[in-house]
TISEMAR-776456 format. One record per residue (C-alpha): residue in one letter; x, y, z; residue number from 0. Coordinates in nm, 2 decimals. Each point is the difference from the previous one (the first is absolute). Example, Ala and Ser with C-alpha at 12.3 -4.5 7.8 and 13.67 -1.06 7.14 Angstrom:
REM TISEMAR-776456
a,1.23,-0.45,0.78,0
s,0.14,0.34,-0.07,1
This chain:
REM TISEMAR-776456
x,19.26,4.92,9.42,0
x,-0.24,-0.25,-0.28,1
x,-0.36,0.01,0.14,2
x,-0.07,-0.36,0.09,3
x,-0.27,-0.16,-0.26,4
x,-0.24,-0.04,0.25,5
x,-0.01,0.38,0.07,6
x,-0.27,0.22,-0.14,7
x,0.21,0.21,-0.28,8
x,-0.14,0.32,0.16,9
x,-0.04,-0.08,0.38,10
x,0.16,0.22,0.21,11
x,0.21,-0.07,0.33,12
x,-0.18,0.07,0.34,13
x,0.24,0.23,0.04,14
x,-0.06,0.20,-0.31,15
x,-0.39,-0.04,0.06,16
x,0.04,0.20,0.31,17
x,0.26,0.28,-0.14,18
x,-0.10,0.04,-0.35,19
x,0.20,0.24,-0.21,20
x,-0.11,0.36,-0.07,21
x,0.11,0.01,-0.37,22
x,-0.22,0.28,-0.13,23
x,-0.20,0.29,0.20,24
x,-0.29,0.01,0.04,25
x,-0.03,0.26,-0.26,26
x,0.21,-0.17,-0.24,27
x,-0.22,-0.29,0.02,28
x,-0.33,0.23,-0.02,29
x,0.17,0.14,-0.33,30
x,0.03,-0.36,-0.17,31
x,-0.32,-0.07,0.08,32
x,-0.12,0.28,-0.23,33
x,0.26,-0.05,-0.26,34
x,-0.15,-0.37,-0.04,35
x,-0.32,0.11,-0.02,36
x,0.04,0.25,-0.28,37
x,0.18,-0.30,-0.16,38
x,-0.26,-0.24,0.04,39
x,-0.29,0.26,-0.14,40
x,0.22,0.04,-0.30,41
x,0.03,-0.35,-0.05,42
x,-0.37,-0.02,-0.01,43
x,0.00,0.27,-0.26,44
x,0.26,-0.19,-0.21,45
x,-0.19,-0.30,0.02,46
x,-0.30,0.16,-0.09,47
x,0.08,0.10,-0.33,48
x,0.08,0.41,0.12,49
x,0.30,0.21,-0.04,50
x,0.16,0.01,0.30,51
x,0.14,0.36,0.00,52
x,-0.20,0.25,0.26,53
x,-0.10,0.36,-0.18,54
x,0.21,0.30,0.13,55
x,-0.27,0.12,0.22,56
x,-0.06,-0.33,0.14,57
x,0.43,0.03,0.12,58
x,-0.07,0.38,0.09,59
x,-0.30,-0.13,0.29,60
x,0.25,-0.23,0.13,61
x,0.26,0.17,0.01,62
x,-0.22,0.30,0.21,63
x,-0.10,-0.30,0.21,64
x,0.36,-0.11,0.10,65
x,0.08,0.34,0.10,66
x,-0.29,0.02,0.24,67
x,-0.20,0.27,-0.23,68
x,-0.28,-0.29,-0.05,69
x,-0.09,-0.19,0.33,70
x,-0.21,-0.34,-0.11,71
x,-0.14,-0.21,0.25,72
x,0.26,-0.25,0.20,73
x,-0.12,-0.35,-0.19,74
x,0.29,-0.11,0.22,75
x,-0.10,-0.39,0.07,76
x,-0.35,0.03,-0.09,77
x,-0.20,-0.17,-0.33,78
x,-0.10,0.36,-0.10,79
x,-0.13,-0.01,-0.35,80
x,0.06,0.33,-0.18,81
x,-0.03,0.16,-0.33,82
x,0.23,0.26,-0.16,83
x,-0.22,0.24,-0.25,84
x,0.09,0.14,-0.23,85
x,0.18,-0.28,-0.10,86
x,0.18,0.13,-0.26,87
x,0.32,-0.17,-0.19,88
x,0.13,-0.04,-0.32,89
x,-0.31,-0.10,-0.19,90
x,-0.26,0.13,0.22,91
x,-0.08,0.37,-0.02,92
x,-0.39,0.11,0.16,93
x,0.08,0.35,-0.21,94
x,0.07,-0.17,-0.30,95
x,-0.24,-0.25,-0.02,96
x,-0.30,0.27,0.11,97
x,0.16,0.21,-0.33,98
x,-0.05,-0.32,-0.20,99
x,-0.35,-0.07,0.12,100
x,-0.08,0.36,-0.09,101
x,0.11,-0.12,-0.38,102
x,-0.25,-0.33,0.07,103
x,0.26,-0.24,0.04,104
x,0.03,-0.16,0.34,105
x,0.30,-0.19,0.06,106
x,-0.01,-0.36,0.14,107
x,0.30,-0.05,0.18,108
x,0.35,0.20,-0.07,109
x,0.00,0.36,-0.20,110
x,0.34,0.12,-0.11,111
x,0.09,0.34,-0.01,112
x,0.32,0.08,-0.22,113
x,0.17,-0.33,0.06,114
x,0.39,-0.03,0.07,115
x,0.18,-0.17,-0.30,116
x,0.08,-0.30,0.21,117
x,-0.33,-0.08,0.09,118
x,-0.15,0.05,-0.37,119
x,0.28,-0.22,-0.15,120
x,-0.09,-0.24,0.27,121
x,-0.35,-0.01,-0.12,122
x,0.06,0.04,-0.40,123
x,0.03,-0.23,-0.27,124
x,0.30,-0.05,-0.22,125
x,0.36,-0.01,0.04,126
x,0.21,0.26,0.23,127
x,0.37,0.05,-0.09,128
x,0.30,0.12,0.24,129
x,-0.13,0.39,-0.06,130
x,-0.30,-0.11,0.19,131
x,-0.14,0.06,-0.40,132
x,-0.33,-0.18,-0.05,133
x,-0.02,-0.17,-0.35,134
x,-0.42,-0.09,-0.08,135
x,-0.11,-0.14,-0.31,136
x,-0.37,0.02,-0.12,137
x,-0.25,-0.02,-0.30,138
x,0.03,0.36,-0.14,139
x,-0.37,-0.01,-0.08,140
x,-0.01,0.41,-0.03,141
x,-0.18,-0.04,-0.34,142
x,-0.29,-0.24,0.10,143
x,-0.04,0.31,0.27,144
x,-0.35,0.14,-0.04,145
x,0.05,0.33,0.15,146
x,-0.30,0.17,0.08,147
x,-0.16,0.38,0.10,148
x,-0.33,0.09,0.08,149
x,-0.29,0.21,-0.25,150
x,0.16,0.35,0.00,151
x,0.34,-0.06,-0.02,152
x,0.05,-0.16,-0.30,153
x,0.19,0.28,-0.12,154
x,0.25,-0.02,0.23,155
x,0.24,-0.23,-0.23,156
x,-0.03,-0.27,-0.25,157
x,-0.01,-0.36,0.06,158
x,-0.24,0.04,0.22,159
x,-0.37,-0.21,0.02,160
x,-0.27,0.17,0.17,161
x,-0.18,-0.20,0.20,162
x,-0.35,0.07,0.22,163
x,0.04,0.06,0.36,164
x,-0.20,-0.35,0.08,165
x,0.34,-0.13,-0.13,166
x,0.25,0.19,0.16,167
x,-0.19,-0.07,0.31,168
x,0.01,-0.36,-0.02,169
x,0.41,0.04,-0.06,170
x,0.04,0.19,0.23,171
x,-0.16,-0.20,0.26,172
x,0.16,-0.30,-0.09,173
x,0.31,0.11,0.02,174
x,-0.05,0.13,0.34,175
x,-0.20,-0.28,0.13,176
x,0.31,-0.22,-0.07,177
x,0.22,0.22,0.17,178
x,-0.20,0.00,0.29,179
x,0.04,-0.41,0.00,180
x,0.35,-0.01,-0.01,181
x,0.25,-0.08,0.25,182
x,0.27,0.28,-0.06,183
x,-0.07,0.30,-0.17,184
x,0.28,0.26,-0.09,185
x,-0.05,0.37,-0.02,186
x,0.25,0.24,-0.18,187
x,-0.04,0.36,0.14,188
x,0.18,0.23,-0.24,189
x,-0.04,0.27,-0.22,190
x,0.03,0.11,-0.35,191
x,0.22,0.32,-0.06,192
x,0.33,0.04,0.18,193
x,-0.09,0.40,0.05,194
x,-0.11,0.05,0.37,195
x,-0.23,0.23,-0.07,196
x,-0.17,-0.16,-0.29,197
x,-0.01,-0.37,0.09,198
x,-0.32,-0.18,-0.10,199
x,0.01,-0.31,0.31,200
x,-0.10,-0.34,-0.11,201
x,-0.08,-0.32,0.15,202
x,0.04,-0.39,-0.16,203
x,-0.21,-0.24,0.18,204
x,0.11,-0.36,-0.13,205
x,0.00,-0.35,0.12,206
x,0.31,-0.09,-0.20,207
x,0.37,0.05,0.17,208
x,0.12,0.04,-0.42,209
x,-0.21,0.33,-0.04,210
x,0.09,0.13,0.35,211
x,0.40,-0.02,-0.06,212
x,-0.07,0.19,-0.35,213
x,-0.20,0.27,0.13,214
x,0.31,0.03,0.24,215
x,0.22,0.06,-0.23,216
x,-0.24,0.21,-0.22,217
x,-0.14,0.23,0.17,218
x,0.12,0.31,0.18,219
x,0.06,-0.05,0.40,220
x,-0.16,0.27,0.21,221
x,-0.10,0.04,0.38,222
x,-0.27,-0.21,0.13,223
x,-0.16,0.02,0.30,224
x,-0.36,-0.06,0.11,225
x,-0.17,0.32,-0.18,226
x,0.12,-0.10,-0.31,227
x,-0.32,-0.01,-0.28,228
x,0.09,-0.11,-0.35,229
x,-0.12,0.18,-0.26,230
x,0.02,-0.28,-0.25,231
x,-0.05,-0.37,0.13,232
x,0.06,-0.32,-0.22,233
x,-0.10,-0.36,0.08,234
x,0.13,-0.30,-0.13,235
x,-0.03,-0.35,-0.03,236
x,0.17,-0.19,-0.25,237
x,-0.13,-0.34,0.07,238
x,-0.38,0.11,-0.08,239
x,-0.17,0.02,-0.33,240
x,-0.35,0.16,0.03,241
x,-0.24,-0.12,-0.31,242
x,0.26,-0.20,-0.13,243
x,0.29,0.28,-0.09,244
x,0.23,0.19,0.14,245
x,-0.09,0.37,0.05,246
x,0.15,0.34,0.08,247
x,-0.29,0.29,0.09,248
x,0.07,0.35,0.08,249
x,-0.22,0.17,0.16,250
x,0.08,0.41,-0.05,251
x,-0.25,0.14,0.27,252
x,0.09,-0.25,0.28,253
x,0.37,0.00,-0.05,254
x,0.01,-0.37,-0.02,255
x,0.17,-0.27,-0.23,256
x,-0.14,-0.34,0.06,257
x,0.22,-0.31,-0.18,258
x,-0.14,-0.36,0.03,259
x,0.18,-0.29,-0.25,260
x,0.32,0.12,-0.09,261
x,0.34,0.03,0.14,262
x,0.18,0.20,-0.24,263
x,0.14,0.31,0.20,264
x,-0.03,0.21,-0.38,265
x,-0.40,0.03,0.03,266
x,0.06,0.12,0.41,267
x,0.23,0.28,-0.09,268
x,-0.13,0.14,-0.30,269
x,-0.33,0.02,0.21,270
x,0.21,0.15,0.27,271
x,0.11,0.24,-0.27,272
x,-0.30,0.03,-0.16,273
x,-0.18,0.12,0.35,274
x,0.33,0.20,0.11,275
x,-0.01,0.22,-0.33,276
x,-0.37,0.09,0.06,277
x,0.05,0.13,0.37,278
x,0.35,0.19,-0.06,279
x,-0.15,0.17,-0.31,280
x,-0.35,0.08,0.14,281
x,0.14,0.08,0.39,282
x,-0.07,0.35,0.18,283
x,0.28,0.02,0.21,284
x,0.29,0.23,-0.08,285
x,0.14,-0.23,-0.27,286
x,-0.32,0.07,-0.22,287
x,0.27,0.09,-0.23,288
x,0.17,-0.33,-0.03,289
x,0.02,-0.18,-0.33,290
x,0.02,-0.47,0.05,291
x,0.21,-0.14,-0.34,292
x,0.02,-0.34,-0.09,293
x,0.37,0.09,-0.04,294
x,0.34,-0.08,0.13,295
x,0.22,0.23,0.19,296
x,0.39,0.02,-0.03,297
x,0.28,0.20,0.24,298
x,0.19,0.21,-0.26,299
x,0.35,0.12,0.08,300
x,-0.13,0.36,0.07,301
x,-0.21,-0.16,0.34,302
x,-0.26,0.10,-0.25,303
x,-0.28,-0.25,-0.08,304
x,-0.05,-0.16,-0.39,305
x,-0.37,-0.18,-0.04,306
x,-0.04,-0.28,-0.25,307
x,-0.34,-0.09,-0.15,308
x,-0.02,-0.29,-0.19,309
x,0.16,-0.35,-0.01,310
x,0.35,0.17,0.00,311
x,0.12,-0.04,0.35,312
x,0.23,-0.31,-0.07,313
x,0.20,0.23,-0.28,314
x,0.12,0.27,0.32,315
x,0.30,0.00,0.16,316
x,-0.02,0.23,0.26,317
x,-0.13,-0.11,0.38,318
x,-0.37,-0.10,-0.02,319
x,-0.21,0.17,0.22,320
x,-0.32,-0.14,-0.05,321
x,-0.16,-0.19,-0.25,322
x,-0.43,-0.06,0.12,323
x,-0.08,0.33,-0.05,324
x,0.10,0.35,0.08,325
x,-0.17,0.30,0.16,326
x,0.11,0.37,-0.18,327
x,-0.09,0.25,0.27,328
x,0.08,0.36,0.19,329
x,0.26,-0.19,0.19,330
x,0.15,-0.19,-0.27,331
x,0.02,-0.36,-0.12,332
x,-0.15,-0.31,0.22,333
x,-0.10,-0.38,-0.07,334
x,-0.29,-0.09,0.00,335
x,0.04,-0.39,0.13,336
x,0.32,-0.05,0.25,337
x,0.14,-0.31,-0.20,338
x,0.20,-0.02,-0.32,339
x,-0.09,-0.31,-0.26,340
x,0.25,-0.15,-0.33,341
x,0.06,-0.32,-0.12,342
x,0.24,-0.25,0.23,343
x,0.31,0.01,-0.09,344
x,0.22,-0.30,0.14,345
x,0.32,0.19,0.02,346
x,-0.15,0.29,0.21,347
x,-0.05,-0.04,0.38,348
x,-0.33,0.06,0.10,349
x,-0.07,0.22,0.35,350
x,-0.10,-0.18,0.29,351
x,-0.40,-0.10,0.03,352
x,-0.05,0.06,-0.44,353
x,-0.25,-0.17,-0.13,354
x,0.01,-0.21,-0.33,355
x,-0.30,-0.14,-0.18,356
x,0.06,-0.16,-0.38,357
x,0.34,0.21,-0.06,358
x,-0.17,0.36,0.12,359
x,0.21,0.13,0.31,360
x,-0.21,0.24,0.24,361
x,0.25,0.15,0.27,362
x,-0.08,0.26,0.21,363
x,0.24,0.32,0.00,364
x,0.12,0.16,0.34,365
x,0.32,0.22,-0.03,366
x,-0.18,0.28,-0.19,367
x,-0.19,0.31,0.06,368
x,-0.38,0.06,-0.02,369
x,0.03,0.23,-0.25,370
x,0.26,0.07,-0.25,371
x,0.11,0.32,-0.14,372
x,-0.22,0.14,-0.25,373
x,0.00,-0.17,-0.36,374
x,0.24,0.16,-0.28,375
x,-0.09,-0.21,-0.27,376
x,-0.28,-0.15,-0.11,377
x,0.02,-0.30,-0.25,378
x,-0.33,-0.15,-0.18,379
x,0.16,-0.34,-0.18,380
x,-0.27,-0.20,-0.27,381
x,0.05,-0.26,-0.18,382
x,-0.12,0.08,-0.34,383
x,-0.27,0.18,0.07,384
x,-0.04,0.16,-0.31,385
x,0.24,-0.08,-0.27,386
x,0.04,0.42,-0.10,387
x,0.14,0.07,0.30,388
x,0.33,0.07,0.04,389
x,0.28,-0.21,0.19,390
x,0.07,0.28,0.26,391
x,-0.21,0.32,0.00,392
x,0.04,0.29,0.26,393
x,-0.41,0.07,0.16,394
x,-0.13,0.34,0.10,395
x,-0.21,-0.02,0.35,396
x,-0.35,-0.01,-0.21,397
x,0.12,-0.27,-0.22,398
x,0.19,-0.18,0.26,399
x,-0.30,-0.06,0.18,400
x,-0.25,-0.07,-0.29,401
x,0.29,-0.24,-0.10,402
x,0.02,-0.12,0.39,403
x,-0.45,-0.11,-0.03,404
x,0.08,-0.16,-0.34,405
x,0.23,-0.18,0.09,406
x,-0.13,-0.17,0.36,407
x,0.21,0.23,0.24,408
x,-0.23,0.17,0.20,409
x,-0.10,-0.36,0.13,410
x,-0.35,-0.15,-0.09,411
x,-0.24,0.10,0.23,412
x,0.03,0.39,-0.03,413
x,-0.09,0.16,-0.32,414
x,0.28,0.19,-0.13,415
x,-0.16,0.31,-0.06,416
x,-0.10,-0.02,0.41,417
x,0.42,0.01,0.07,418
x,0.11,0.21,-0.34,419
x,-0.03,0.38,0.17,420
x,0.20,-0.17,0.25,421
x,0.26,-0.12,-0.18,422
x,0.08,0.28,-0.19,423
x,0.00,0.22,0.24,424
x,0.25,-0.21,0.20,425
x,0.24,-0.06,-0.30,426
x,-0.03,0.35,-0.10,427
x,0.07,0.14,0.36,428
x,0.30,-0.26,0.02,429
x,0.16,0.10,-0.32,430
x,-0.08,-0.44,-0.08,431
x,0.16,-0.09,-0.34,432
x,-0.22,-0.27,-0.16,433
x,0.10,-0.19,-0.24,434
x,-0.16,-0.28,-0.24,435
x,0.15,-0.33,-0.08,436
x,-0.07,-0.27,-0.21,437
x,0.15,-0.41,0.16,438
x,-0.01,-0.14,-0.31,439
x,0.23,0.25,-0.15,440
x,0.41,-0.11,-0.08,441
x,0.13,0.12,0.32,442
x,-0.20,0.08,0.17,443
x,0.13,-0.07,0.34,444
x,0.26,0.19,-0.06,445
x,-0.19,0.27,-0.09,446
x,-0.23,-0.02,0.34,447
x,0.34,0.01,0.20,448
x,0.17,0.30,-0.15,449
x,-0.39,0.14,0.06,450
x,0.03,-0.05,0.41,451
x,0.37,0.07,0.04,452
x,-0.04,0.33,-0.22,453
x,0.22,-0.09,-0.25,454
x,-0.26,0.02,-0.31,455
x,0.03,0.35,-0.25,456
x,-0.30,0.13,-0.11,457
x,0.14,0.30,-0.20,458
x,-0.11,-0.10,-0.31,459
x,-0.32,-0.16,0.09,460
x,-0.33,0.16,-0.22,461
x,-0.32,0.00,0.05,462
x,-0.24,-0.26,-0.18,463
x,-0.38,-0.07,0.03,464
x,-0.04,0.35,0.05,465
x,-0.35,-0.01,-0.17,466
x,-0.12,-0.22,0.32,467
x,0.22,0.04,0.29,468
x,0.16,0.30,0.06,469
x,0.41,-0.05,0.12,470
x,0.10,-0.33,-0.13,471
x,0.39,0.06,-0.16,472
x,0.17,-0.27,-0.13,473
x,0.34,-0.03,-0.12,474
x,0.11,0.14,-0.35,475
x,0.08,-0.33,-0.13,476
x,-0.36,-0.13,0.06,477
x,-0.21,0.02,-0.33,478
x,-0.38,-0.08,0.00,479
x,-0.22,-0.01,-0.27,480
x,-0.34,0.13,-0.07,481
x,-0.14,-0.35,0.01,482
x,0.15,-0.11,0.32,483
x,-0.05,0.35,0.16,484
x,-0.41,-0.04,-0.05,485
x,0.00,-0.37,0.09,486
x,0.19,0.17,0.34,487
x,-0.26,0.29,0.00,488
x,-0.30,-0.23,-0.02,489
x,0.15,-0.24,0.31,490
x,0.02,0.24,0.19,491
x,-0.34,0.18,-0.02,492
x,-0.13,-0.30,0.06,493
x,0.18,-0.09,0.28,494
x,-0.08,0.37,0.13,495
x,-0.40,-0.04,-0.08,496
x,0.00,-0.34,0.16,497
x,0.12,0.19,0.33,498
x,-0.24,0.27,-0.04,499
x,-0.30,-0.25,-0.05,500
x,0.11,-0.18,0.36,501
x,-0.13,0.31,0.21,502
x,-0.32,-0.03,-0.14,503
């Protein structure tokens, strides 16, 4: 029947004071009790600013303590304060943020290892379409760049300012003072070179969510676990200008890249690349024999493997492989960064978690092996270089490699000559058909296709520019004369002593 108003809304009868219902056991009731107290403690974390989510050893402890293995203290009506170390969760890792102080930058509050896409797109800045495809925009400021080295390594590559070590120092430290002061840092634990046995590990250590999603997509996922020691480690922030410009430094001996003022993701992976080259060509391990190539790298119908050196990549029609690099070696073909990168193209779907900054796609690449079969043909593409040289020429191994340090493919910070015994040894043992081509040529990329799917004839190719390298044929058809050919000559000795001088 209606309560009367006078009635307390709750009250009870007398006889339902003395009988009261037993809804719930006792152990029921003891089982809510925890249940709301997990709830409230993760409402405290929400409120404070945390993630909520507990780390997977965190669930493994209480999961041993529900099934008796762990016997805590009964706190069973009693104010008991109590503290859970390690208090590990997403964010909060006493391994990784001892690593990090090792590299002299302490975090202040929340440390993120190898973020989940959710989370970073979460955290980014820009636009994120139905793929869960993050589109950024910012200043490409790549030029105003002052990238940097220290006395000694000068040689390294050009483009480069040598700067005293009192100024590196004061770079460097910048950098990782600023670090240390902000609120969320994100780390990228990866490597460089999808070939097990001759991975070169690397860590990013930046304060901007942007730069964590693109080294996700760039670089190539390994194991991580709590021994891992990179050999290479890069710090950025792109929110900090040190002396009033924007700076890139390499530092050879310590392994380190340190980037302060600039967001452009160009300057981070060619110093990536730049570093990568340098430990692949000079490492001890039982790839000592492998060969890093600025190239591109191409699955040919044969499951054999067609590399592409140059700015030819968007003429090929066969399934891209990889396009940041390659690694020649014993074992065959790998990549030397995990992710692929071309121009957007609105009409194309984009795989889930790409990232997009000013019309340049990064996507990272999943459904193929490690390493690819080994390479069949080898294709060096200029653009003009020299205007004696032929459209299309066929390239012994010697002349495809000298070819191969003139023209930039052997990457820029390993002198070719280091890599050229290499090479031609691995194109020579491979039976590698090389072949030289010239972009700005009338058809060219129909010339580079029939290349890679086998379909060009090379029967009536003859050899030309015999008086400087040996085993360049051309076609019949092709006529150069005198002039040209010692214009050609001359370029290329040149090229060839400006290599030679680099050792030095």
């Amino acid at each position: 029947g209606a309560r009367k108003a006078e009635e307390t809304p709750h009250a009870l009868s007398p006889e339902r004071a003395r009988c009261p219902p037993r809804l719930f056991s006792p152990s029921a009731i003891r089982e809510m009790a925890s249940w709301s107290r997990r709830a409230a403690r993760i409402l405290d974390v929400v409120r404070s600013g945390a993630p909520a989510r507990p780390s997977v050893l965190h669930g493994s402890r209480a999961l041993a303590a529900r099934k008796g293995q762990l016997r805590p203290a009964d706190f069973e009506g009693a104010e008991v304060p109590f503290l859970v170390y390690p208090r590990e969760e997403l964010g909060i890792d006493p391994n990784l943020n001892w690593s990090l102080i090792d590299g002299d930058v302490t975090p202040l509050s929340f440390a993120y290892r190898n973020l989940h896409l959710e989370a970073l797109l979460q955290r980014a800045s820009g636009t994120v379409d139905a793929s869960r495809t993050l589109h950024a925009t910012v200043s490409s400021s790549n030029s105003a760049v002052r990238k940097l080295v220290l006395p000694g390594e000068g040689h390294l590559a050009g483009g480069f300012d040598v700067v005293d070590g009192a100024h590196a120092d004061r770079l460097r430290t910048a950098v990782k003072a600023q670090l240390s002061e902000s609120h969320d840092l994100y780390v990228n634990d990866a490597a460089l070179n999808s070939h097990p046995a001759g991975e070169v590990s690397v860590r990013i250590v930046s304060d901007d969510p942007n730069t964590s999603l693109y080294c996700k997509n760039l670089l190539v996922r390994t194991r991580v676990d709590d021994s891992f020691s990179p050999a290479i480690q890069v710090y950025v922030v792109p929110s900090l200008t040190v002396d009033g410009e924007a700076a890139a430094l390499v530092d050879v001996q310590k392994g380190e890249v340190i980037i302060a003022g600039t967001a452009d993701k160009e300057v981070l992976r060619n110093s990536l690349s730049f570093l990568g080259e340098l430990a692949i060509a000079h490492s001890s391990t039982e790839t000592a024999a492998s060969v890093p190539m600025a190239a591109s790298a191409f699955m040919k119908a044969d499951k054999s493997t067609a590399v592409v050196a140059g700015d030819a990549g968007i003429f090929v029609n066969a399934p891209l492989y990889a396009n940041n690099g390659v690694v020649l070696s014993d074992v065959g073909v790998s990549f030397m960064l995990g992710g692929v990168s071309f121009k957007e193209n609105k009409k194309s779907a984009l795989a889930k978690g790409s990232y997009v900054e000013n019309g340049m796609v990064t996507s990272a690449v999943l459904s193929r092996p490690n390493v690819a079969n080994h390479a069949s043909t080898l294709v060096l593409c200029h653009n003009g270089a020299a205007k004696a040289l032929p459209p299309v020429a066929t390239l012994a191994p010697k002349a495809a490699v000298s070819f191969a340090g003139v023209l930039g493919a052997l990457g820029t910070s390993v002198n070719p000559t280091v890599l050229s015994e290499r090479l031609v040894s691995y194109l020579e043992s491979h039976s590698v058909q090389s072949f030289l081509v010239d972009t700005a040529a009338k058809d060219a990329k129909e010339t580079i296709n029939a290349i890679v799917e086998g379909r060009m004839n090379t029967k009536d190719f003859k050899p030309v520019l015999g008086n400087v390298l040996d085993g360049v044929a051309a076609p019949s058809s092709y006529k150069s004369g005198k002039t040209a050919e010692a214009a050609t000559t001359e370029f290329l000795k040149s090229k060839l002593a400006a290599l030679e001088a680099s050792m030095l």
